[in-house]
N, C-alpha and C positions, 0 to 999 in steps of 0.2 A: 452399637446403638448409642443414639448421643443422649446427653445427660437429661434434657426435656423428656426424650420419649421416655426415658427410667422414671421420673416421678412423677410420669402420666399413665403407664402403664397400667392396663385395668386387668383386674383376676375375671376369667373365666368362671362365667354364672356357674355353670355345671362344677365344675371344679370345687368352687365353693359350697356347693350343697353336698359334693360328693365327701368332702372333709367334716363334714355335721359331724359333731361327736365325739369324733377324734380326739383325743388326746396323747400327750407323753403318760406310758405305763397304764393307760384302759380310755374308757367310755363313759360317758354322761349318758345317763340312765332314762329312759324317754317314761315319765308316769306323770305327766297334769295333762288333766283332762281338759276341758274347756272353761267348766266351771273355774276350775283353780287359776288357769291363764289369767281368765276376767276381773278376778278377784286379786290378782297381782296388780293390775291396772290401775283397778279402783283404789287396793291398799295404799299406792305410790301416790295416787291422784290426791284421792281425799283423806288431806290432814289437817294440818292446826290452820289453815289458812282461812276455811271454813268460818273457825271460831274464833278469829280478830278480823278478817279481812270488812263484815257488814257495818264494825265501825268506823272505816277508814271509807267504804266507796257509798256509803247511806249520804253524809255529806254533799257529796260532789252530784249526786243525782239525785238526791231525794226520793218516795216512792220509785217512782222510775228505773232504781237500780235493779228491778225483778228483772225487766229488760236489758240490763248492762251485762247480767250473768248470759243469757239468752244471745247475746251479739256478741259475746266473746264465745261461745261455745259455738255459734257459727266459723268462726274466724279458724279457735283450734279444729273445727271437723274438718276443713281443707286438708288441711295435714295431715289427718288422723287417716280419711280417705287413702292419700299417698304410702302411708305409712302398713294401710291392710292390702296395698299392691302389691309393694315391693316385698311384705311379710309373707305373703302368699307363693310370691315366687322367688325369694331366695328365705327361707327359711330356716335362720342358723343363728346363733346367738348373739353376732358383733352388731346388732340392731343397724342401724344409719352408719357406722363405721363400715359393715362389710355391704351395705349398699351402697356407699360410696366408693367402696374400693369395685363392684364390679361396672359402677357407670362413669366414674370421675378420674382413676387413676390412683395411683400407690399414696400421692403428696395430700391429695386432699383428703382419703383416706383417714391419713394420720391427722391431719385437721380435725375430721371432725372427734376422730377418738378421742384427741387430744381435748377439745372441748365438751365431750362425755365425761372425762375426769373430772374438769370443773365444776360438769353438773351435778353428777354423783356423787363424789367422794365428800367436795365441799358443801354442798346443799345438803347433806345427810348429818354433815358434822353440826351444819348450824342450825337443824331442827334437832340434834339431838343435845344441845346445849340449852336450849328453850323448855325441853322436856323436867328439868330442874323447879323452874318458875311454877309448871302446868302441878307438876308432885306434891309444890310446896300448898297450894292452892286447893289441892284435894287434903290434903292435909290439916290445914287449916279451918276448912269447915269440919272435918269429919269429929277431928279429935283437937282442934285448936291448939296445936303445937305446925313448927317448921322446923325442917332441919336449917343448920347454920348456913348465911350465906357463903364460907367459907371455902364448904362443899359442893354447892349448887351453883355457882358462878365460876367463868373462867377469870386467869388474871388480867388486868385492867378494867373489871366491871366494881363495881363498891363491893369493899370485903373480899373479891373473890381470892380463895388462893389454885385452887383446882379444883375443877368442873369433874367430881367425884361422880354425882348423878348421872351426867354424858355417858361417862365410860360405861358404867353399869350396862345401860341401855345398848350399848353397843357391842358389850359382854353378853349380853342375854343373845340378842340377835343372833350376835358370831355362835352363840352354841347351836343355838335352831339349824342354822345354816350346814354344819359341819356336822349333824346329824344324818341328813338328807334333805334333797329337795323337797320330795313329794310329803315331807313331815314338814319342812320350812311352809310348803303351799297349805297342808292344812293349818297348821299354824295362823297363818296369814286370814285365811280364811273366817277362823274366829275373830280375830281383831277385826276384822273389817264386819263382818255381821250386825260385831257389839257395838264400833262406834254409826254405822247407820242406826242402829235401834234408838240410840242415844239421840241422831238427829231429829228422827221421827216422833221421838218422847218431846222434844224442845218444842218441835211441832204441833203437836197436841195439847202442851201446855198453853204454848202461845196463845193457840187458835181460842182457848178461853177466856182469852182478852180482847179478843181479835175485836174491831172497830175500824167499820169502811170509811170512817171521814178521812184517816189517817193517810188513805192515797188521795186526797186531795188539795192542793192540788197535785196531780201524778208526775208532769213534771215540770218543779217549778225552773232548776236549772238549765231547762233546755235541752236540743239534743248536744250541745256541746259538752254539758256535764253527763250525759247518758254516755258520750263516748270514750271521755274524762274517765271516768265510770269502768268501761269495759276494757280500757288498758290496763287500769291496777287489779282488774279479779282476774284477766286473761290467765295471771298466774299462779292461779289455783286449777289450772287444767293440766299443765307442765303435770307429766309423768304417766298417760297412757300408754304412750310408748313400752312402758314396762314390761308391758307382755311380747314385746319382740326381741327380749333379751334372754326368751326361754324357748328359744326359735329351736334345739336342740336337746330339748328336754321335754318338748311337748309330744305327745301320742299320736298326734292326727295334726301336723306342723301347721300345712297347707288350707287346710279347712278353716281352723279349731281361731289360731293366728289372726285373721281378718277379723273374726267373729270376734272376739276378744276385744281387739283396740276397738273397735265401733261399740259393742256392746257396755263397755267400762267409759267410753265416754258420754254413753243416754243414760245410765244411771245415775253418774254424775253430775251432769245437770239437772235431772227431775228431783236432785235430792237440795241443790243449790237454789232453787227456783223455790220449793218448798221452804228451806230456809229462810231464804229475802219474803215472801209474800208471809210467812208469820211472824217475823219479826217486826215488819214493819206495821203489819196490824196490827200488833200487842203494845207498839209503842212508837211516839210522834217522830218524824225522822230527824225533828228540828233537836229533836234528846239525844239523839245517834254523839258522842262523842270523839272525833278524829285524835285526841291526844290519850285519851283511856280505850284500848282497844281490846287487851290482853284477854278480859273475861266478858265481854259486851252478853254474848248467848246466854253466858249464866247469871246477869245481872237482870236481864229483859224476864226470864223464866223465874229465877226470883219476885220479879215486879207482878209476873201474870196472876202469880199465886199467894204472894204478902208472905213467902215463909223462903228458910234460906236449903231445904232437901231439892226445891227443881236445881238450883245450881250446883252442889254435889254434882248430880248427879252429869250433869255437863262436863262441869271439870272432871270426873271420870270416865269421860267420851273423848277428853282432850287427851288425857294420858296415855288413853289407848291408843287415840289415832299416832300421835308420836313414834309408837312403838311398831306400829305397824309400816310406816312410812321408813323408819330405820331400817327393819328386817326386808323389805322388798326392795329398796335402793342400794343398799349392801350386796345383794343379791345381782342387779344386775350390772354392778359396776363388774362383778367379780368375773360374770359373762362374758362381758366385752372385751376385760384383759386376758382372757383365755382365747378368744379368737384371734387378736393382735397377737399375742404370743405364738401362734400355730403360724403365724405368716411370718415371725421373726420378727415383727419390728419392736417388740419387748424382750426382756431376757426368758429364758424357756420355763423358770419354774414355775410361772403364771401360768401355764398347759399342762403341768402332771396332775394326773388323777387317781386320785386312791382307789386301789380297785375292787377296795370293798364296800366303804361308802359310796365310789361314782363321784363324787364331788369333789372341786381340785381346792383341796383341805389348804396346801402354802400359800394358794392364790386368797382364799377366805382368810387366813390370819395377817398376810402382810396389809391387806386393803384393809382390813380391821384395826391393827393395829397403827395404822398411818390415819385412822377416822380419829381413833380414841386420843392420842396425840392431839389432832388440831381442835376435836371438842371439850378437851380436856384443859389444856393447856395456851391454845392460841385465840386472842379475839382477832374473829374473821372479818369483822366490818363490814369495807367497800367489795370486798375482797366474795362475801357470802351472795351481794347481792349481782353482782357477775355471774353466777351461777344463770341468773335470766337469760343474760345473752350469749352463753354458751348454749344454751337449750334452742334457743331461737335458729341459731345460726344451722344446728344440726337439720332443726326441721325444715330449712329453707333448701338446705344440699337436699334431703329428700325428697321436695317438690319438685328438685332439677331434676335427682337422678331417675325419677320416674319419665319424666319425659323423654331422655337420654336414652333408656333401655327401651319405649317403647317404640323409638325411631330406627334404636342399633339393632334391638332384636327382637322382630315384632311377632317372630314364629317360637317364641317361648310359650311356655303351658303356665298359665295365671290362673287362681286359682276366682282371684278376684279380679276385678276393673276399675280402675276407678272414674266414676259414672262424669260425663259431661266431660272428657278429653276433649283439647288440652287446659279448660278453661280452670279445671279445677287444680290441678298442680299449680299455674300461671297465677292464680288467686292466692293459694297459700302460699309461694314463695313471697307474694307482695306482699300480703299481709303480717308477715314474718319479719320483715324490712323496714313496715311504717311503723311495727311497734319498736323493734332494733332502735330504730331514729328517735322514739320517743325517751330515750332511755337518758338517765343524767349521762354527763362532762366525764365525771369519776370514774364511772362504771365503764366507759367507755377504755379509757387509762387504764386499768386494771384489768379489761379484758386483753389489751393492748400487750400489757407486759405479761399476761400468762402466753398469750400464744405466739411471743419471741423466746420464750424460755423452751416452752414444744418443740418449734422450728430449728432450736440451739440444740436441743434432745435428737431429735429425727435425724439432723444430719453427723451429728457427733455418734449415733448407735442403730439409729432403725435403718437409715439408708445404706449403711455398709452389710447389716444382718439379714437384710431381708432376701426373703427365698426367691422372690422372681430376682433380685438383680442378680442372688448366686445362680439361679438358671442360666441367665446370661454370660455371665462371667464364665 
């Protein structure tokens, strides 16, 4: 077999579902129900983005940005669509990594895992450094004290010496986690409850300020700024995916799986939508500040009310969401390296499973302890916000791979469809591409050098370990 066919090589669909579970030394424990899937989605989905992002995209579209949420939550449901296909019929934990391996081949495979690392490991590390700032701010109104910067910041931020807070939050998680799942999803499940509640209270505050001149004009920057608009909040959807990373711990994979990612993305928008139209009625957009973003929700909820308890209570919906976005992205990093692992192209300890807990306990501490490091100790920069186009990139291989499977093997049992083949895969992969393009110079560089370091990884240990090339050999 020449060297092409080896790192094109695709795993057999069945095969891959038939290994669900599997592990070195026992099995992953199949107990979330659909509820809980959902709510891993939402937990991953909606975070602190929510509560800075309306002062950064209010700007650029004025009123109009209720719409900007709306046109990006178009954009991610192409994908999201592809994404309840492919979950429905392979249904296993390596989310878009074991999709790619069964429609793309071994190489791309590792591609896209490889830029699941990025998204995960790094994206979790630099919300969980931010979690610091959100504490100090709960803090500050409750009891008017802060802990030291010293603590709260990484080094090269003012003051920082280590990002003490980070770790915590990533200590808590990891415990949740190496508990059990289906305790890690209840879990989950609170957080996410509490901070919708929190949304829905901003909501109601708002709306007691609310004043309809304030959408007018609705939009005064055009659709160029509504579009403007819907590329910077596009990235507050990043993370429905979440639920296909529990493709091997869910009860009802096939079913439950599609329901999930689609279900966790209309929440998420009716809660986003709800957000922009009260915010902006409670206050002029021409107020909206792009350089003060950090606490915009709980300054607006303050304003509605003339007293500083609505914003507490915000900043206590930030803390949470933080915490919940750590625990459900920790979670499915740890998935992914567990399926890589089962196919060889990571070292094996990533796949053992305690077989009392069910949960592969070395996989959870090393990915832990490699989060708490870089949120501890390293500032992530350009470096954090590559994490976008790592995400991007995977959803785009998912658009393809659904096409790919639906051409290669079109006598397979789905559990879903995804409606208006091929126009809908063919959409999300483009629109996956015009936001890629939109992306800075930097970020581009930086994705550049993480995925030659993968490719230096892949053929230096995954392509000599891996189980189909030792079939072959």
């Amino acid at each position: 077999m020449t060297l092409a066919r080896r790192l094109f090589r695709t795993k057999p669909t069945e095969r891959i579902v038939a290994e669900g579970g599997q592990g070195e030394g026992g099995e992953l424990r199949r107990t979330m129900s659909l509820w809980q899937l959902t709510l891993f989605s939402v937990g991953a989905t909606l975070g602190t983005g929510i509560f800075v992002i309306l002062g950064q995209a209010v700007p650029k579209a004025g009123p109009a940005v209720v719409l900007a949420f709306v046109l990006a939550a178009i954009t991610a449901l192409f994908s999201a669509l592809s994404y309840a296909e492919l979950a429905g019929t392979i249904p296993v934990s390596g989310s878009s990594y074991s999709y790619a391996y069964a429609t793309l081949g071994e190489l791309v495979a590792w591609v896209c895992g490889w830029c699941l690392m990025l998204e995960y490991a790094v994206s979790v590390a630099a919300v969980a450094v931010g979690w610091g700032e959100y504490l100090n701010s709960f803090l500050r109104s409750l009891f008017g004290f802060t802990l030291p910067d010293a603590i709260t910041r990484s080094p090269g931020q003012d003051g920082g010496v280590i990002n003490v807070t980070a770790i915590v939050i990533v200590a808590l998680a990891t415990w949740l986690l190496l508990y059990g799942a289906s305790e890690s999803a209840t879990a989950n499940a609170i957080f996410v409850l509490v901070k919708i509640a929190v949304l829905l209270f901003f909501c109601v505050v708002a709306f007691t300020a609310f004043q309809s001149k304030n959408f007018t004009p609705f939009a005064p920057l055009g659709v160029a700024g509504i579009t403007a608009a819907a590329s910077q909040v596009f990235f507050s959807y990043i993370g429905f995916d979440a639920a296909s990373t529990a493709g091997e711990e869910a009860k009802n994979p096939k079913r439950d799986l599609p329901l999930a990612i689609l279900l966790s993305l209309v929440i998420v928008t009716v809660v986003y939508v709800l957000v922009a139209v009260a915010a902006v009625g409670a206050m002029p957009w021409t107020d909206f500040d792009p350089e003060h973003t950090e606490a915009s929700l709980s300054y607006i909820a303050d304003l509605a009310v003339g007293a500083t308890w609505p914003g507490l209570i915000v900043s206590f919906g930030a803390v949470i969401a933080i915490a919940s976005v750590v625990l459900t992205v920790i979670y499915g990093q740890t998935r992914i390296l567990f399926a890589m692992s089962r196919d060889g192209l990571i070292p094996r300890v990533f796949q053992r499973v305690n077989p009392r807990r069910q949960v592969p306990i070395a996989n959870t501490l090393i990915v832990s302890l490699f989060i708490s490091v870089l949120a501890g100790l390293v500032p992530l920069g350009q470096l954090a916000e590559a994490t976008s186009i790592g995400t991007l990139f995977a959803f785009a291989i998912v658009n393809v791979g659904v096409l790919v499977l639906r051409y290669r093997s079109p006598e397979l049992p789905r559990s879903f469809r995804t409606p208006l083949f091929p126009a809908t895969p063919v959409l999300g992969a483009i629109f996956c591409v015009i936001v890629m393009a939109g992306l800075a110079g930097v970020t581009w560089v930086a994705f550049g050098l993480w995925m030659l370091v993968g490719l230096i990884c892949y053929f230096l240990y995954g392509y000599g370990h891996s189980r189909l090339n030792a079939e072959v050999r």
